[in-house]
PyMOL Python script that loads the backbone (N, CA, C, O; Angstrom):
from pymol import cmd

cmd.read_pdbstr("""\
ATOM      1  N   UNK A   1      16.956 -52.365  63.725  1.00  0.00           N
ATOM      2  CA  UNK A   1      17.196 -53.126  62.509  1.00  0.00           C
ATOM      3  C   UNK A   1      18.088 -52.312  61.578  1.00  0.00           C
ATOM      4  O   UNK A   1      17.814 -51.112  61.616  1.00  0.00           O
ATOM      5  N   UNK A   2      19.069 -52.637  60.763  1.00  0.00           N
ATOM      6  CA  UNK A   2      20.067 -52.396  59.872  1.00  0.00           C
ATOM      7  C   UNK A   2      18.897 -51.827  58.531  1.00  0.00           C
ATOM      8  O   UNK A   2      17.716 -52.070  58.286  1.00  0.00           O
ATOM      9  N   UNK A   3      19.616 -51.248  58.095  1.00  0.00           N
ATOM     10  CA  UNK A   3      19.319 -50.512  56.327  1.00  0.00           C
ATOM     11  C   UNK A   3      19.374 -52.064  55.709  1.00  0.00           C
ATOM     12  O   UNK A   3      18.408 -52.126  54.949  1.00  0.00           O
ATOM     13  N   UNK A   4      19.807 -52.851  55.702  1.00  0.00           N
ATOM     14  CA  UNK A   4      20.221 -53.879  54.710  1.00  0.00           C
ATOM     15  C   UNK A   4      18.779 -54.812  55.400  1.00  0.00           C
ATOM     16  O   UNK A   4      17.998 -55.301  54.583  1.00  0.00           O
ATOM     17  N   UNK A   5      18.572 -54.959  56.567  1.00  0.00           N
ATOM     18  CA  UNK A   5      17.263 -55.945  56.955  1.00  0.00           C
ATOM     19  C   UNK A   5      16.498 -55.141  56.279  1.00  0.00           C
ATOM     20  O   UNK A   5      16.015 -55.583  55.237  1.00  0.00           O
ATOM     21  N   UNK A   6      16.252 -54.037  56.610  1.00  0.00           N
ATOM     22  CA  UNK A   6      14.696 -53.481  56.467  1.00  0.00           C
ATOM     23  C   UNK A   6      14.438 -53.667  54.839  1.00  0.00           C
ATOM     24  O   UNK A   6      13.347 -53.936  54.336  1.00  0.00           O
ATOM     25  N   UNK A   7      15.644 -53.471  54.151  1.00  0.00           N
ATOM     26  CA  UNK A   7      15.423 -53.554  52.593  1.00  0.00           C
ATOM     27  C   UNK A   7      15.365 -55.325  51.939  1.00  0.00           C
ATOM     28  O   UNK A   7      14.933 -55.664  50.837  1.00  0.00           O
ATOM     29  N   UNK A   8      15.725 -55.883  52.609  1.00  0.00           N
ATOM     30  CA  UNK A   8      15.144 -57.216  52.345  1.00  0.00           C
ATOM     31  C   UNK A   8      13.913 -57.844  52.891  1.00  0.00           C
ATOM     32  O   UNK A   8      13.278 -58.792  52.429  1.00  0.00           O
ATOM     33  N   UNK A   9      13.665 -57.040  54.113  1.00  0.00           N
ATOM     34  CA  UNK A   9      11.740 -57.641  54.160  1.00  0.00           C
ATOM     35  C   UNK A   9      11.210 -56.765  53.367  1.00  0.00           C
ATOM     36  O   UNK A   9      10.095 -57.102  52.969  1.00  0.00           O
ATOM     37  N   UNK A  10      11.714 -55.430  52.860  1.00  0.00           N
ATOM     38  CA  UNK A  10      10.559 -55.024  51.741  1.00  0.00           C
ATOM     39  C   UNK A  10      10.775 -55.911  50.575  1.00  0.00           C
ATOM     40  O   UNK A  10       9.675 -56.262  50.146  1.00  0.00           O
ATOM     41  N   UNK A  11      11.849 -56.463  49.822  1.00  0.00           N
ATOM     42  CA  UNK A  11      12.029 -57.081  48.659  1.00  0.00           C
ATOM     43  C   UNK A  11      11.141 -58.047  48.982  1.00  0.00           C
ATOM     44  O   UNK A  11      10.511 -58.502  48.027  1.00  0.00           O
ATOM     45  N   UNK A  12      10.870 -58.564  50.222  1.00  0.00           N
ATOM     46  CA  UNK A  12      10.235 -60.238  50.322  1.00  0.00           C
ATOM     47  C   UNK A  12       8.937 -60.359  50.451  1.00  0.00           C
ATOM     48  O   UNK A  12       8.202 -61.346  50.424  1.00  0.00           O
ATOM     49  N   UNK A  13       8.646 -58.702  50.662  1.00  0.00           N
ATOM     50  CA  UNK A  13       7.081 -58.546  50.596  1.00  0.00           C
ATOM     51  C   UNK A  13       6.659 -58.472  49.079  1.00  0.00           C
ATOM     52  O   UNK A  13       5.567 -58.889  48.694  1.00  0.00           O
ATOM     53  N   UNK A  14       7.539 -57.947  48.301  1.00  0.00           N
ATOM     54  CA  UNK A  14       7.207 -57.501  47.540  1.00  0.00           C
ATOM     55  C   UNK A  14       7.428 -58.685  46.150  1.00  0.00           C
ATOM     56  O   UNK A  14       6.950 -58.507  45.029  1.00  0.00           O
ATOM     57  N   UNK A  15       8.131 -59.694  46.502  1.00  0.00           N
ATOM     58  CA  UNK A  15       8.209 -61.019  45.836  1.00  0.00           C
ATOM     59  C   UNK A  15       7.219 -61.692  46.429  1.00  0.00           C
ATOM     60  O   UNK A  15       7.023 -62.662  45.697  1.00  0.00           O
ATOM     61  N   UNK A  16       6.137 -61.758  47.762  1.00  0.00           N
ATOM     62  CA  UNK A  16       5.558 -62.601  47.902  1.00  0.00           C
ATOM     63  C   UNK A  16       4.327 -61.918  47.576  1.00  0.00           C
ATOM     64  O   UNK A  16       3.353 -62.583  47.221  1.00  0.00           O
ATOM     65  N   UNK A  17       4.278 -60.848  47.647  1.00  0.00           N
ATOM     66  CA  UNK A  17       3.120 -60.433  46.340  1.00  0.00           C
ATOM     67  C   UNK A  17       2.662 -60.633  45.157  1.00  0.00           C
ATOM     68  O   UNK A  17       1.593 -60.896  44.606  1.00  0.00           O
ATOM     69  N   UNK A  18       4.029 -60.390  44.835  1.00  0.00           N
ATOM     70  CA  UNK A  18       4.120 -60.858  43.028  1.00  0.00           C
ATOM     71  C   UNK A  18       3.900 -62.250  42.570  1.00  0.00           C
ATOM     72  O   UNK A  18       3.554 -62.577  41.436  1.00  0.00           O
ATOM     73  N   UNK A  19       4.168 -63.131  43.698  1.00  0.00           N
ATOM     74  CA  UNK A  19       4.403 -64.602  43.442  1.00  0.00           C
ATOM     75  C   UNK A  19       2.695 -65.042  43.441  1.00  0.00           C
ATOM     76  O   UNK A  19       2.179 -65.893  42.717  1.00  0.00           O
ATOM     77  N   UNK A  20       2.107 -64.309  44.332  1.00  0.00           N
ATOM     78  CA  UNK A  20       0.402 -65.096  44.835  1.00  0.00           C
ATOM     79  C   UNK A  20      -0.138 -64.389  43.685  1.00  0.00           C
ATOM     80  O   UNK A  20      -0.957 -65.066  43.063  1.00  0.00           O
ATOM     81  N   UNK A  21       0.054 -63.362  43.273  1.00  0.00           N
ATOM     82  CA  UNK A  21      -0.570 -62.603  41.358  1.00  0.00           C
ATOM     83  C   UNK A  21       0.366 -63.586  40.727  1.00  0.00           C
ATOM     84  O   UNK A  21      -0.056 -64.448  41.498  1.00  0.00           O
ATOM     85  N   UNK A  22       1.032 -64.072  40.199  1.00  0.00           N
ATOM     86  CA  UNK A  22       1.555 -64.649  39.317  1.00  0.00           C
ATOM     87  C   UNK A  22       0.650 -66.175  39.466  1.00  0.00           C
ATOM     88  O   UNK A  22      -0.013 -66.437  38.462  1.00  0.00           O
ATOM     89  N   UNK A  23       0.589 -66.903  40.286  1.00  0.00           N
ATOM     90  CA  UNK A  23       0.287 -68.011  40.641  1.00  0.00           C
ATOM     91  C   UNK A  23      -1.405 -67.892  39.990  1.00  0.00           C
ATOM     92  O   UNK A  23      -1.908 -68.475  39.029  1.00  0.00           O
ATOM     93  N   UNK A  24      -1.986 -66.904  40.939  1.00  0.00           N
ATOM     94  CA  UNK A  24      -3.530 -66.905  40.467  1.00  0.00           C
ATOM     95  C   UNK A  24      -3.856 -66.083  39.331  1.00  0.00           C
ATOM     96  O   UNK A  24      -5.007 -65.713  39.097  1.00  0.00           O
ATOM     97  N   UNK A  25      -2.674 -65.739  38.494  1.00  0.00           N
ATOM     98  CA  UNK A  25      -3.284 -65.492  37.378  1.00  0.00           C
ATOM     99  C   UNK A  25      -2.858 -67.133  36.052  1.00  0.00           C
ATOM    100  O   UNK A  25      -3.197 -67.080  34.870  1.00  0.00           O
ATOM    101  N   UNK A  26      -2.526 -67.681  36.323  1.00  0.00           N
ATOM    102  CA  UNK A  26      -2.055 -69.177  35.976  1.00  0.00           C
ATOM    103  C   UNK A  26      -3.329 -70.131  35.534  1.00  0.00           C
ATOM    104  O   UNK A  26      -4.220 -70.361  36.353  1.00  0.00           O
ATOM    105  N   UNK A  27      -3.371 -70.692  34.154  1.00  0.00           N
ATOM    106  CA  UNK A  27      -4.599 -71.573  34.461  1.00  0.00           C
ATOM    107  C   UNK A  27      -4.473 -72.919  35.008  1.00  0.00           C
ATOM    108  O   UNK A  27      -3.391 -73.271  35.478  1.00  0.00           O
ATOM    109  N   UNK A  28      -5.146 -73.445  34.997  1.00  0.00           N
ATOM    110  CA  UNK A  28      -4.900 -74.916  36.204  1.00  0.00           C
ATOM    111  C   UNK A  28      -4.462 -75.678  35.002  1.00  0.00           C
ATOM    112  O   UNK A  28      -4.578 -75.147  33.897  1.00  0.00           O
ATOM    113  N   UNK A  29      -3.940 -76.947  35.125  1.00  0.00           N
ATOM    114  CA  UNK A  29      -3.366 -77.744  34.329  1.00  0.00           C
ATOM    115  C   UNK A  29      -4.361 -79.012  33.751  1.00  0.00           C
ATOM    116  O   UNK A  29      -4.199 -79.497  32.631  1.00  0.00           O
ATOM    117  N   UNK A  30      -5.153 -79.352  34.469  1.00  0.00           N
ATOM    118  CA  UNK A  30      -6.239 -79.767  34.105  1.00  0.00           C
ATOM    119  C   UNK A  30      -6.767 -79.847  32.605  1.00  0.00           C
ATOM    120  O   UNK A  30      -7.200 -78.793  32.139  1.00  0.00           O
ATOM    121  N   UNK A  31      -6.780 -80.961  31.811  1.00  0.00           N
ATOM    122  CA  UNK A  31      -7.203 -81.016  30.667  1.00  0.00           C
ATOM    123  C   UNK A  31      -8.373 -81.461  30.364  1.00  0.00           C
ATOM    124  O   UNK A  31      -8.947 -81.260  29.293  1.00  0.00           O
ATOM    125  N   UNK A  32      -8.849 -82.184  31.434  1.00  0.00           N
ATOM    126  CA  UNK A  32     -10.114 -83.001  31.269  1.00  0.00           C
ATOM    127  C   UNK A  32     -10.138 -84.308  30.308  1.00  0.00           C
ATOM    128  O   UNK A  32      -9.023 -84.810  30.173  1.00  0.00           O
ATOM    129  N   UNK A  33     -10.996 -84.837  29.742  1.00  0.00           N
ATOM    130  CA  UNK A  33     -10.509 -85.851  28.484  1.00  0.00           C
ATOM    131  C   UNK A  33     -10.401 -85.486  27.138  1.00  0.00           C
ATOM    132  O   UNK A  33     -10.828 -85.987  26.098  1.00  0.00           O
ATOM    133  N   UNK A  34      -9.649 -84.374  27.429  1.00  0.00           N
ATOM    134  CA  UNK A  34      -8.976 -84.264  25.563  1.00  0.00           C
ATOM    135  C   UNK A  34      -7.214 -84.501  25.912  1.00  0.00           C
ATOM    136  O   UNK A  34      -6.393 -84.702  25.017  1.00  0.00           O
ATOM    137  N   UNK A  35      -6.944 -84.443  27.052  1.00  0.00           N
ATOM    138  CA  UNK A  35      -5.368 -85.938  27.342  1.00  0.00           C
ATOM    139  C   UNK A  35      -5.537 -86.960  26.689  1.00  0.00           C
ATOM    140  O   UNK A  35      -4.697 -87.118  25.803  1.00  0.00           O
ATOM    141  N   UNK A  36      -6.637 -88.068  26.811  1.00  0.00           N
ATOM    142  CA  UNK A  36      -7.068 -89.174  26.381  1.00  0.00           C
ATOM    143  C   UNK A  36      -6.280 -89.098  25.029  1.00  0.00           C
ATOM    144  O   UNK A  36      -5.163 -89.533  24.750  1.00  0.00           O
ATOM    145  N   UNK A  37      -7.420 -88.248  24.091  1.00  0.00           N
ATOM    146  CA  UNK A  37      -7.547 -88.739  22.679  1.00  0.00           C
ATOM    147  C   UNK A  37      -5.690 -88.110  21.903  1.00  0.00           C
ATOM    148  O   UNK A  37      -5.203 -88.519  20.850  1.00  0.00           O
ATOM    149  N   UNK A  38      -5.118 -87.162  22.779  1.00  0.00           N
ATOM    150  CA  UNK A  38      -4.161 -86.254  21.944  1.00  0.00           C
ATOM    151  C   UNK A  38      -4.783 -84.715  21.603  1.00  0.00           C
ATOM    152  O   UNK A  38      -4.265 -83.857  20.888  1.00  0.00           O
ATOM    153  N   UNK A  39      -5.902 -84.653  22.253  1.00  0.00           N
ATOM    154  CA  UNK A  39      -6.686 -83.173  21.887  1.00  0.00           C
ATOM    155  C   UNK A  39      -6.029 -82.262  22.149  1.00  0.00           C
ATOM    156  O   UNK A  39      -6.039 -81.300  21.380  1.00  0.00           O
ATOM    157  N   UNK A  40      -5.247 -82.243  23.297  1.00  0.00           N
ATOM    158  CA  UNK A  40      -5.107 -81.082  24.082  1.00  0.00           C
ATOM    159  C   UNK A  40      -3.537 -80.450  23.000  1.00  0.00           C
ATOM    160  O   UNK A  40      -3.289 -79.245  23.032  1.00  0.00           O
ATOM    161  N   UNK A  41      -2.761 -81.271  22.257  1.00  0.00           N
ATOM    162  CA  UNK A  41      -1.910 -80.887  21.513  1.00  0.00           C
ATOM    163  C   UNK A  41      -2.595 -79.918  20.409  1.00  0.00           C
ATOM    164  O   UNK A  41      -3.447 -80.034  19.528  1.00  0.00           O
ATOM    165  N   UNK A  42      -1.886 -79.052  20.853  1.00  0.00           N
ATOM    166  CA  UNK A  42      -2.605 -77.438  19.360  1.00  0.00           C
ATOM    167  C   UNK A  42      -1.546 -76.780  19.646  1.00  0.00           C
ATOM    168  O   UNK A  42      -0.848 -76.926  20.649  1.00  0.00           O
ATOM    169  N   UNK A  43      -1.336 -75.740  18.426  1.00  0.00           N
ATOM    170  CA  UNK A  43      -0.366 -74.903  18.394  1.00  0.00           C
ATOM    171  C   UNK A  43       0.177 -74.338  19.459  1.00  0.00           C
ATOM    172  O   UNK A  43       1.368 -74.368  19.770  1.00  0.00           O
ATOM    173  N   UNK A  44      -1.157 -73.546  20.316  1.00  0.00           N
ATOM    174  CA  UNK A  44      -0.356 -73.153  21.577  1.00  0.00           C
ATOM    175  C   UNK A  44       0.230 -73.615  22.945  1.00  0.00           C
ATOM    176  O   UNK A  44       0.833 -72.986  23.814  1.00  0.00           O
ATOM    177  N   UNK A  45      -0.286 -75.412  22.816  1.00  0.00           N
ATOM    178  CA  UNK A  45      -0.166 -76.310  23.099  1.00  0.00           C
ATOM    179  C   UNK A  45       1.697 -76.499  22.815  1.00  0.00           C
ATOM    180  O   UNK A  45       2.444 -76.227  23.754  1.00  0.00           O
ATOM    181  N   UNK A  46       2.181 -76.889  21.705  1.00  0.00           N
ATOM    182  CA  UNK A  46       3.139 -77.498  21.835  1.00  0.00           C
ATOM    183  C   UNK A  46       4.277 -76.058  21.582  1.00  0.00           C
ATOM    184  O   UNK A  46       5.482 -76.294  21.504  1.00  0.00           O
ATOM    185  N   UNK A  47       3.791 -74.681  21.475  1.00  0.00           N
ATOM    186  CA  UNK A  47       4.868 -73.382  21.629  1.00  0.00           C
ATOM    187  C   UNK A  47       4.352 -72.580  22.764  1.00  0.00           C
ATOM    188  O   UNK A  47       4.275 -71.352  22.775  1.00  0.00           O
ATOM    189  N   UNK A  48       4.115 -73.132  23.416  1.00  0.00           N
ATOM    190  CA  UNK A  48       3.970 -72.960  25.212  1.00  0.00           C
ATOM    191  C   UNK A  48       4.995 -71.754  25.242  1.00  0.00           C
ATOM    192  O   UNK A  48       4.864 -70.530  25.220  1.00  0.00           O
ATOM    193  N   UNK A  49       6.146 -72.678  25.307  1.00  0.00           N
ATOM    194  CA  UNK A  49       6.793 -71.360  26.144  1.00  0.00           C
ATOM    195  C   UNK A  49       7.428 -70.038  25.296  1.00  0.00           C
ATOM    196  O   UNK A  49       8.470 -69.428  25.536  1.00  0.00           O
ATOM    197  N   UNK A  50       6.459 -69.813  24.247  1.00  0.00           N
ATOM    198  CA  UNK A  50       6.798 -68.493  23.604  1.00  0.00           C
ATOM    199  C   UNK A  50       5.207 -68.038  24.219  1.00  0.00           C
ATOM    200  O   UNK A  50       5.111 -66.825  24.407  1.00  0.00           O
ATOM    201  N   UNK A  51       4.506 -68.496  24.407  1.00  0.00           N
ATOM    202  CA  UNK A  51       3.177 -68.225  24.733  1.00  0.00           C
ATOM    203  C   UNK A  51       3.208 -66.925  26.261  1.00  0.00           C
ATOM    204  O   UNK A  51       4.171 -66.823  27.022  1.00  0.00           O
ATOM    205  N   UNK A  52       2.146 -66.239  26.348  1.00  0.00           N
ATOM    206  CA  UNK A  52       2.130 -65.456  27.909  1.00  0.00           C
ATOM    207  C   UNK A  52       2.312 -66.504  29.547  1.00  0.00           C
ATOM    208  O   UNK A  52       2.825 -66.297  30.646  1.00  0.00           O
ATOM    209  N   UNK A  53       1.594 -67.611  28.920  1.00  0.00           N
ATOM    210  CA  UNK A  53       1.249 -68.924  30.026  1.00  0.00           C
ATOM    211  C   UNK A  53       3.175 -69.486  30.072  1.00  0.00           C
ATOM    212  O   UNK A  53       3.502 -70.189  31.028  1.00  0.00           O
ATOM    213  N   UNK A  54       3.933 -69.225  29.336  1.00  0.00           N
ATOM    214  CA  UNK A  54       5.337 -69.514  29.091  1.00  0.00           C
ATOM    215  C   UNK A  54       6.052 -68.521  30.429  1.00  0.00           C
ATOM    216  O   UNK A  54       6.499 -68.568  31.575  1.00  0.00           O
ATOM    217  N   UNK A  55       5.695 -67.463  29.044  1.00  0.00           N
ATOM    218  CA  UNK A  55       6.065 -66.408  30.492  1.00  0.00           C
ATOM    219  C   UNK A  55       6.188 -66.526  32.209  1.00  0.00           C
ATOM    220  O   UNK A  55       7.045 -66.473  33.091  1.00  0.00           O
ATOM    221  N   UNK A  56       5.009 -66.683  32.072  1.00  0.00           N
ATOM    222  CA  UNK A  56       4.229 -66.520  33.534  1.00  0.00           C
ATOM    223  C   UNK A  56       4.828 -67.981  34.275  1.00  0.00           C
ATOM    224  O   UNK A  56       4.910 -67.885  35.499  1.00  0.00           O
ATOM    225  N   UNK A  57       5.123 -68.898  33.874  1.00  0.00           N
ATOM    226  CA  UNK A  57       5.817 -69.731  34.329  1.00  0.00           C
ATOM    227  C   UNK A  57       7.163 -69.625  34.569  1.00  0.00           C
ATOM    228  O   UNK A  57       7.455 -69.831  35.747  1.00  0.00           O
ATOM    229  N   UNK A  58       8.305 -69.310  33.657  1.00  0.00           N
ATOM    230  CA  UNK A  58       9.240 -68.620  33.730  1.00  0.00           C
ATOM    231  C   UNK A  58       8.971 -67.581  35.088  1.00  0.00           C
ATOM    232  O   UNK A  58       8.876 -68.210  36.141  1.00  0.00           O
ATOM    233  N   UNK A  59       8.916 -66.964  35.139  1.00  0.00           N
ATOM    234  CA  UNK A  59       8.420 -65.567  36.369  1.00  0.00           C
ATOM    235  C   UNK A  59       8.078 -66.042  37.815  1.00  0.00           C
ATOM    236  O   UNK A  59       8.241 -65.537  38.926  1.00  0.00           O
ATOM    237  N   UNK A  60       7.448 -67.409  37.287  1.00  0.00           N
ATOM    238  CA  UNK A  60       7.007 -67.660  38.493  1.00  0.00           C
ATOM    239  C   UNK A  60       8.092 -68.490  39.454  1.00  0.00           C
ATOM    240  O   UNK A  60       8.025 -68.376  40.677  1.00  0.00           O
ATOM    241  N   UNK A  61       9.136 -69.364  38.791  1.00  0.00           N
ATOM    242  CA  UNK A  61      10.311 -69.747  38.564  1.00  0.00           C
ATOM    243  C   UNK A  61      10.895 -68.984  39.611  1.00  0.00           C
ATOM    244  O   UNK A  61      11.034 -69.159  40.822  1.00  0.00           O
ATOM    245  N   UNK A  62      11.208 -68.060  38.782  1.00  0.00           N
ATOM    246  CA  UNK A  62      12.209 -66.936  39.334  1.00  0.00           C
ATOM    247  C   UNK A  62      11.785 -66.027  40.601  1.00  0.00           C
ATOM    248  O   UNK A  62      12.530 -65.510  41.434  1.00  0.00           O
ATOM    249  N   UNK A  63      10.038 -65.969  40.491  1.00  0.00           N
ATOM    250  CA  UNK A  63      10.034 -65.416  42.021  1.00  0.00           C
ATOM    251  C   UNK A  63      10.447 -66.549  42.646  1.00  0.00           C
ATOM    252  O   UNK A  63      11.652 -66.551  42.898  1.00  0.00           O
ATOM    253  N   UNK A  64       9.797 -67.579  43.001  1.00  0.00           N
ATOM    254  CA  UNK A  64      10.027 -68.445  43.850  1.00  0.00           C
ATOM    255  C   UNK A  64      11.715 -68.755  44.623  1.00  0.00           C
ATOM    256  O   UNK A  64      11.951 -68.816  45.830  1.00  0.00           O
ATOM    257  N   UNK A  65      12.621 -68.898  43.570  1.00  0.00           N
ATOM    258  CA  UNK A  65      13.698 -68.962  43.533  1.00  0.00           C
ATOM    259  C   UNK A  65      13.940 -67.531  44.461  1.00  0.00           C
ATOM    260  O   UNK A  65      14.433 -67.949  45.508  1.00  0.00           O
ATOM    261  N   UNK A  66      13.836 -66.250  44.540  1.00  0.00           N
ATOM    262  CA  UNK A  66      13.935 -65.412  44.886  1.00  0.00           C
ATOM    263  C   UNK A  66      13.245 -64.953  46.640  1.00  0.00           C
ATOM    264  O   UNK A  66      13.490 -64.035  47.423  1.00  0.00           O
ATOM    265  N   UNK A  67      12.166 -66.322  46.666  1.00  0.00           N
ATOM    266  CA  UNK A  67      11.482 -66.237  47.862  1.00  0.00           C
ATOM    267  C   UNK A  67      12.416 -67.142  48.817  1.00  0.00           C
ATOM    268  O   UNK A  67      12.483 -66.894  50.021  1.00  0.00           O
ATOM    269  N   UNK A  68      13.149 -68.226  48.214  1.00  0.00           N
ATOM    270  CA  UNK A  68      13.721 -68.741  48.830  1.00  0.00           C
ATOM    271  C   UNK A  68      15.311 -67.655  49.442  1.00  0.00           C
ATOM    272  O   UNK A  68      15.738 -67.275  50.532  1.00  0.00           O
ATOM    273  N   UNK A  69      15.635 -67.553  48.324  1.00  0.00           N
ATOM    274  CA  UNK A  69      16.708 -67.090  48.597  1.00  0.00           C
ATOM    275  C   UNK A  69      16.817 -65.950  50.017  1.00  0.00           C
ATOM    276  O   UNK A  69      17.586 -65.932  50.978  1.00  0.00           O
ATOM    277  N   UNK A  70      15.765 -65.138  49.650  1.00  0.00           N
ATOM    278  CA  UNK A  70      15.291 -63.907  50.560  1.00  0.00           C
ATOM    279  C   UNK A  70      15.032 -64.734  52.230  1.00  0.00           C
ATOM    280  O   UNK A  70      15.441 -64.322  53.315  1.00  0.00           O
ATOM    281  N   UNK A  71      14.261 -65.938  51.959  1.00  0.00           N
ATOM    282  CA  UNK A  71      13.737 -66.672  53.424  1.00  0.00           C
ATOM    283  C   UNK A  71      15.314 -66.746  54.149  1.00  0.00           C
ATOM    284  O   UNK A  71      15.400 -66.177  55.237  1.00  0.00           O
ATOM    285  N   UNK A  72      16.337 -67.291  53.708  1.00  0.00           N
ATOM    286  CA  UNK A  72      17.259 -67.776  54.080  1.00  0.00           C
ATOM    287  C   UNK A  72      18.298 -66.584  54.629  1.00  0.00           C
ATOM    288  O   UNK A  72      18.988 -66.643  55.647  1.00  0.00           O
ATOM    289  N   UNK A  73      18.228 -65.674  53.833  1.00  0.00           N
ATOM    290  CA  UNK A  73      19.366 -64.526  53.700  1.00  0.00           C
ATOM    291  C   UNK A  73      18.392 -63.566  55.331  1.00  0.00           C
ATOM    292  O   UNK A  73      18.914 -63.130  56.357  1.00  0.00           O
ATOM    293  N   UNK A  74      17.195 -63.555  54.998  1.00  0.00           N
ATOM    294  CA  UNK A  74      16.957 -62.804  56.166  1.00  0.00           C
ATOM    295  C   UNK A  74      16.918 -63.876  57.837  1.00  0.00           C
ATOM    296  O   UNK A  74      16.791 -63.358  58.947  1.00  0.00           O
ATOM    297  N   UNK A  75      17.031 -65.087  57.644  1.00  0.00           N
ATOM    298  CA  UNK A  75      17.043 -66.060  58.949  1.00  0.00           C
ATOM    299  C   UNK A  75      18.747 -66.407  59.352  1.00  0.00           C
ATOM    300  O   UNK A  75      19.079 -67.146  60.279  1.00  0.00           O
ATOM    301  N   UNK A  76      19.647 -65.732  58.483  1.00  0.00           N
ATOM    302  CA  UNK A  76      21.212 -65.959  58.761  1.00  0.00           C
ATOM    303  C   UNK A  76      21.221 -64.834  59.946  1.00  0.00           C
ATOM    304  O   UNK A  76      20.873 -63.658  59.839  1.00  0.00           O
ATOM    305  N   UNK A  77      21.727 -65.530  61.140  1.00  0.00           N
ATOM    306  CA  UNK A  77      22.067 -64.097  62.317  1.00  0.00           C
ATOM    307  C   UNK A  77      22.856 -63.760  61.772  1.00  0.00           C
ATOM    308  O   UNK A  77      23.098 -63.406  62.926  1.00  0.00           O
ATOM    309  N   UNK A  78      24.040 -63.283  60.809  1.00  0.00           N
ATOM    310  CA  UNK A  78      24.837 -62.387  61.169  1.00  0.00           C
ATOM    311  C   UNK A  78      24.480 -60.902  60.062  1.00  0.00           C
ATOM    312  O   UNK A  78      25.184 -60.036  59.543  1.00  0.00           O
ATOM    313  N   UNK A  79      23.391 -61.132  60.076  1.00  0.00           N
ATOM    314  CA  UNK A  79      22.895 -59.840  59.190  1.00  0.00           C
ATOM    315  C   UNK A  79      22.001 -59.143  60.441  1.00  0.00           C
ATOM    316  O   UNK A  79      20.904 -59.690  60.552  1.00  0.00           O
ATOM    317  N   UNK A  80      22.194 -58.254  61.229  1.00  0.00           N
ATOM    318  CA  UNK A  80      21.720 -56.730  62.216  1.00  0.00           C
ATOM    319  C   UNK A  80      20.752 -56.629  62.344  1.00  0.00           C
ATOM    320  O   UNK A  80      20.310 -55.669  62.976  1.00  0.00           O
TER     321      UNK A  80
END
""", "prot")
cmd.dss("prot")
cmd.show_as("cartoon", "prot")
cmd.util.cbc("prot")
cmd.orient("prot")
């Protein structure tokens, strides 16, 4: 295997690590019945994405995007 494979299955280990901690640190979306009434709207509710739960979505985004990219780049034969 090439210097350039071996360093992209470590990147892809190391994004699909990050991605299953990112994911399960996430709370479920689930509101229960405060959807119904308008409950679930509160401050940190509608500035989400300045929020950590913002973050972590963002991140999670970008691994993903990064898992793909990596799946593809290491299944092209003309990389050694």
């Amino acid at each position: 295997m090439s210097g350039i494979r071996i360093f992209l299955i470590i990147l892809m280990v190391l994004d699909c690590i990050g991605l299953v901690a990112i994911v399960l640190m996430q709370e479920g979306r689930t509101q229960g019945l405060g959807a119904i009434s308008g409950a679930a709207e509160t401050y940190w509710g509608k500035n989400r994405a300045r929020s950590m739960e913002g973050r972590m979505e963002k991140i999670t985004v970008v691994l993903s995007i990064l898992f793909f990219v990596l799946a593809i780049l290491l299944n092209m034969k003309a990389i050694p």
